[in-house]
N, C-alpha and C positions, 0 to 999 in steps of 0.2 A: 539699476535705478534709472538709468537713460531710456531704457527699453518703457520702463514704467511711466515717464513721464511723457514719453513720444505717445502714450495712448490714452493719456490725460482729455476729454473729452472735452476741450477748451474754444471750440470754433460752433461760432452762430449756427444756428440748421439753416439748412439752403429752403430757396419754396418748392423744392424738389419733393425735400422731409416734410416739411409740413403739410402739403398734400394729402402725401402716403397717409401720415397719421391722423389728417381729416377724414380720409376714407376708410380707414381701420376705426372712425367714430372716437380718437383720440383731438379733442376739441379745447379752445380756454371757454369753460365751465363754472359758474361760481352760483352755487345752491343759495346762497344768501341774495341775490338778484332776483330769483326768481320768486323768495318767503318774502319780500320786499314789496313787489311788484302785486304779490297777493295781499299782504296785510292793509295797502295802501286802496285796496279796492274795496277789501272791506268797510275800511273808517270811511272813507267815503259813500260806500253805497247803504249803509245805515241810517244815514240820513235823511237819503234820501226816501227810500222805502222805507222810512218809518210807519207812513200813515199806512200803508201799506200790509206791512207787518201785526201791526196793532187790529186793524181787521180782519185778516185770514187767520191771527192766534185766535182771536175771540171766537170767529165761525168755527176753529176748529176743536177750541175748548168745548163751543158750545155742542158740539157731534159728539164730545167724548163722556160730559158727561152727564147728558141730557137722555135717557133710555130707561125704560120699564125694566124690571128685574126677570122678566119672563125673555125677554131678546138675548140678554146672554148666560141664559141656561143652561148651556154646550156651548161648542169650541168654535163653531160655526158661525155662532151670533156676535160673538165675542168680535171674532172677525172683520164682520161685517161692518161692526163700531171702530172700529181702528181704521180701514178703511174709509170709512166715511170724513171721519176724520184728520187721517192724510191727503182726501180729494180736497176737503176744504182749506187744507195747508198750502197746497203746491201751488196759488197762484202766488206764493212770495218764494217759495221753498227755490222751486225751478228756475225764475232769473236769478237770485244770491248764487246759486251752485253754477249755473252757466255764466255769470259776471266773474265767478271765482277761478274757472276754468280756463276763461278766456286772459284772465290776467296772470295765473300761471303759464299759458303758451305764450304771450306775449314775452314773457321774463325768458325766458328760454327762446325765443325766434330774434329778438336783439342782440342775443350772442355768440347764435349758433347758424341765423340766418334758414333757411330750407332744405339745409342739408339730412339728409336720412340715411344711416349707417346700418346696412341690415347684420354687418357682423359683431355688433353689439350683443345681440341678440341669438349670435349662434353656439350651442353648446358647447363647454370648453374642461374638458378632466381636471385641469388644474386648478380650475374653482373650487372643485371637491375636494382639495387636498387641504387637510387640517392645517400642516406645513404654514400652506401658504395664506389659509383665514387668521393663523396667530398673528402672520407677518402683519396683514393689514390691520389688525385690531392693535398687535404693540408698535408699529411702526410709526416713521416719522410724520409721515402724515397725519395718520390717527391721534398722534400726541399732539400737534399742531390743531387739529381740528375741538380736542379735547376743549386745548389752551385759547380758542376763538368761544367756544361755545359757555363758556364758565366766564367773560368777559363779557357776553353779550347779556350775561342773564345777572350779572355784578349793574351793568350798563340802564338797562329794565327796571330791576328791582329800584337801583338809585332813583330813578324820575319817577317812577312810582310814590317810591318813598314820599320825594321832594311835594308831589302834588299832595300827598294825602298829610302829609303835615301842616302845609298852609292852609287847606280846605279845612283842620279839623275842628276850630269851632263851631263851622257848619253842620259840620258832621254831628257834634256831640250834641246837635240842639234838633235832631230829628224825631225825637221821641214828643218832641212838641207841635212838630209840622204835622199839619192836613193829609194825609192819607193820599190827596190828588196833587201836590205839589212833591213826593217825594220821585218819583218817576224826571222830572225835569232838571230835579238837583243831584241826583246819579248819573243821568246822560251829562247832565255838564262836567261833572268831576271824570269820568268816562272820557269825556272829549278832550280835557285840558292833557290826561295821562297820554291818549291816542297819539294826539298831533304832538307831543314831546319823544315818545316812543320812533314814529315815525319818521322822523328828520334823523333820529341815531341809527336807527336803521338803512337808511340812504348814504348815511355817512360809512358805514359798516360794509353795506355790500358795492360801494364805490370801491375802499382798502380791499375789499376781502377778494374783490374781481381781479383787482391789480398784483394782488400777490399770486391769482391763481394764474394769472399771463407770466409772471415770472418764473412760476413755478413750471411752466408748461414749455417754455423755453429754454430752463435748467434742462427736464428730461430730456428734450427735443434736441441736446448739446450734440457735437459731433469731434470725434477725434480728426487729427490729421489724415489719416491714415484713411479713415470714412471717407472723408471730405474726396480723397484724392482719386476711392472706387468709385463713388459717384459720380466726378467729371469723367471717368476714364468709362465708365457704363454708359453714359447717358451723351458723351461730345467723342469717347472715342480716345484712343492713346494717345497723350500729349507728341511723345520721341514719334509715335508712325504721323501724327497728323505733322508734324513738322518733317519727317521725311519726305513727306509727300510733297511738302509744300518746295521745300531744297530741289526735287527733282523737277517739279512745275518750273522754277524757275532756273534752272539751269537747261530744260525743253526751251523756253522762251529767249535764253539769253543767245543758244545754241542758231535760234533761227536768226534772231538779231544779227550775230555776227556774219551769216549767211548774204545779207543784204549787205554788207557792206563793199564785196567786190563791186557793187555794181553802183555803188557811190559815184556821184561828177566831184565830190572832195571833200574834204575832211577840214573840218575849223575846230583850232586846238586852245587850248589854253594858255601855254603849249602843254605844262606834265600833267596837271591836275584833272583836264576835262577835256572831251574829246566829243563830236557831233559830224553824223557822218550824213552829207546830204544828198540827194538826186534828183535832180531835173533834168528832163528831154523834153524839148523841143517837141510838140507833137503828138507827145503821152502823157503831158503834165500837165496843168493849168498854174502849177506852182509848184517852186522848190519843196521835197519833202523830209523829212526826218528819216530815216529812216535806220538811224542808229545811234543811240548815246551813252556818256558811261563818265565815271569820275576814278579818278586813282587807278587801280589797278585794270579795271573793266576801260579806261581812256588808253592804259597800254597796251590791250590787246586790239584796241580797234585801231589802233596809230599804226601795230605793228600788221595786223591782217591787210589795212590800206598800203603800205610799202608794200609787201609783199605781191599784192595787186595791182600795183601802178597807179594807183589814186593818190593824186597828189594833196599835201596836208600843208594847208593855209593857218597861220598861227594871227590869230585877233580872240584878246581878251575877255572883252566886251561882248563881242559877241557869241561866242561861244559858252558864256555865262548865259547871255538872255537866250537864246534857243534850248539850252539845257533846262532853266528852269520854266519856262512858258510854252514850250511844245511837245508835244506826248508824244510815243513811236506811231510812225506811219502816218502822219498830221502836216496837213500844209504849214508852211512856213506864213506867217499874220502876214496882215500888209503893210504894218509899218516897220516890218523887218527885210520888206522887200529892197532897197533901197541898198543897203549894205550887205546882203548876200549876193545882190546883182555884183556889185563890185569882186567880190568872193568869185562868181563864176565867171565875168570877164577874165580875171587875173588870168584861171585855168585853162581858161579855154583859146588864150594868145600860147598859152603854153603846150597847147599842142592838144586841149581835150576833145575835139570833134570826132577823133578817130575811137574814142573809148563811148562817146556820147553813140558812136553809131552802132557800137558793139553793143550796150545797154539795151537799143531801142530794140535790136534783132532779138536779144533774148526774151524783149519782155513779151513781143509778139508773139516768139515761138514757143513760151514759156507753158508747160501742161497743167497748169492748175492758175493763170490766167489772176493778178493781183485783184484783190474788188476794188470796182472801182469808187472812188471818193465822190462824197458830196461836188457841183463844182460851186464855183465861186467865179464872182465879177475878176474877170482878166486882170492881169498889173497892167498898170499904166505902160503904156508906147515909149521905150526907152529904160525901164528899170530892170527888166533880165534878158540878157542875147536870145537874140532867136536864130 
């Protein structure tokens, strides 16, 4: 049961997943969007191409059935009349059908954007498998889609209904209207069902879009276990990327501690933090950092400084603000000058000229030569021995 529930598909897809299955032509899709965006083109463009309409039907009546009985004798002539009057259709025929086209890719380019999936489109065995057409025709979706379409046509029929019961004294009084006013009183009744139609259908393929982004984000679900190949494919092994990083920085702490013999002293906390400095006279323009560390990384620089004859000067304060305001290998600010000078007078009655001279010979003779730092305006005349 454990095993079962660890592979419970309960985690968001990454934009990793949904990529893939943008490019596999796995999209949020909602066909009611796009029968929307059509029907909406329609009711509108009726209107407008009315006058329109109304003239290329009559030219094209008048083609079909205006001809001698000798023209379509044969199958040729017959033709010839059909054509005639499809040329005289097409100048309303051909914008309706390209307004109608253009408002079907439109319903489809606002939701799918310019993406073009060629493997939609490439032959798949499994499609031909009975198996698998029952699943889609009994499945959930099918029932679901069943249960949308049997509510849109409940939805239709009702405003239908609704219109043609209030019109129908209208209605019932047509056998008494003029022949040229019944064409005006159908396009209206026509128009009031339209624009009722079309607002539930707007309403319709808004829900029906939104259930299909849910829906696409259910499939699109990812177990634990997914989730965990994914980062481990795509960023790499968590335990080796953090090995790596453990050895990085044990490589860095390693040089750190390397720079510490050549400290002019150490300012302690005293137990908790430890900042190991260096200034020469001559190769510095300022004290520098050159090693720091709290808790146990402050005991092994306290203890590598013993061990090397650098003496360890204990101030609180300041060993606090150099620890947090100075990065390794970084001068020391200059309003920290002032009280590190103190720091190195101390050392330096104590006998540090002879380790400052040591420092300086190494760093000359040193084979890979420190880079050199930005410089900076001198300290003031009196703030660190010279």
């Amino acid at each position: 049961m454990a095993e079962d529930n660890a592979q419970e598909k309960t985690e968001e897809a990454t934009a990793h997943r949904k990529e893939e299955a943008a490019k596999r032509g796995d999209v949020v899709h909602s066909r009611e969007v796009v029968t929307t965006s059509v029907f909406l083109a329609v009711v509108v463009a009726i209107p407008v191409l009315q006058p329109l309409f109304l003239k290329t039907m009559a030219a094209a009546f008048s083609q079909f059935f205006n001809f001698d009985g000798l023209s379509v004798r044969d199958e040729v002539g017959f033709r010839l009349v059909m054509i005639r009057a499809a040329l005289a259709a097409a100048p309303f025929i051909l914008p309706f059908f390209l307004l109608v086209a253009a408002a079907g890719f439109a319903g489809n380019l606002i939701q799918v954007g310019w993406r073009v999936s060629a493997q939609k489109l490439e032959p798949k065995i499994e499609r031909l498998s009975p198996a698998k057409g029952f699943q889609r025709i009994l499945g959930r979706r099918a029932a679901a889609e069943a249960v949308r379409t049997v509510i849109k046509f409940l939805i239709v029929f009702g405003l239908a209904t609704t219109v043609i019961h209030r019109e129908l004294p209208t209605l019932m009084g047509l056998h008494h209207t003029p022949p040229e006013q019944l064409i005006p009183i159908a396009a209206h009744v026509l128009w009031m069902i339209a624009w009722r139609v079309g607002l539930a259908m707007i309403a319709f393929a808004i829900l029906d879009y939104g259930y299909q982004r849910w829906d696409w984000g259910r499939r699109l679900r990812m177990s634990r276990q997914e989730l965990k190949e994914e980062l481990k494919e795509r960023e790499g092994n968590p335990l080796i990327k953090q090995r790596i990083r453990s050895i990085q920085m044990d490589r860095a702490r390693r040089r750190m501690m390397a720079e510490v013999p050549k400290a002019t002293a150490v300012v302690t906390n005293p137990t908790h933090c430890a900042v190991a400095l260096r200034y020469v006279p001559g190769e510095d323009t300022a004290p520098i950092v050159v090693a720091k560390g709290i808790d146990f990384l402050a005991l092994k620089i306290r203890e590598v400084a013993r061990q090397s004859g650098v003496p360890c000067v204990e101030d609180r304060p300041l060993a606090w603000a150099l620890y947090r305001t100075v990065k390794l290998n970084r001068e020391v600010p200059a309003h920290l000058y002032r009280a590190v000078a103190e720091i190195l007078a101390y050392v330096f009655k104590l006998g540090g000229w002879e380790r400052i001279d040591r420092v300086r010979r190494s760093l000359r003779t040193a084979p890979n030569p420190r880079p050199r730092l930005a410089r900076r305006a001198a300290p003031a005349p009196g703030d660190l021995p010279s």
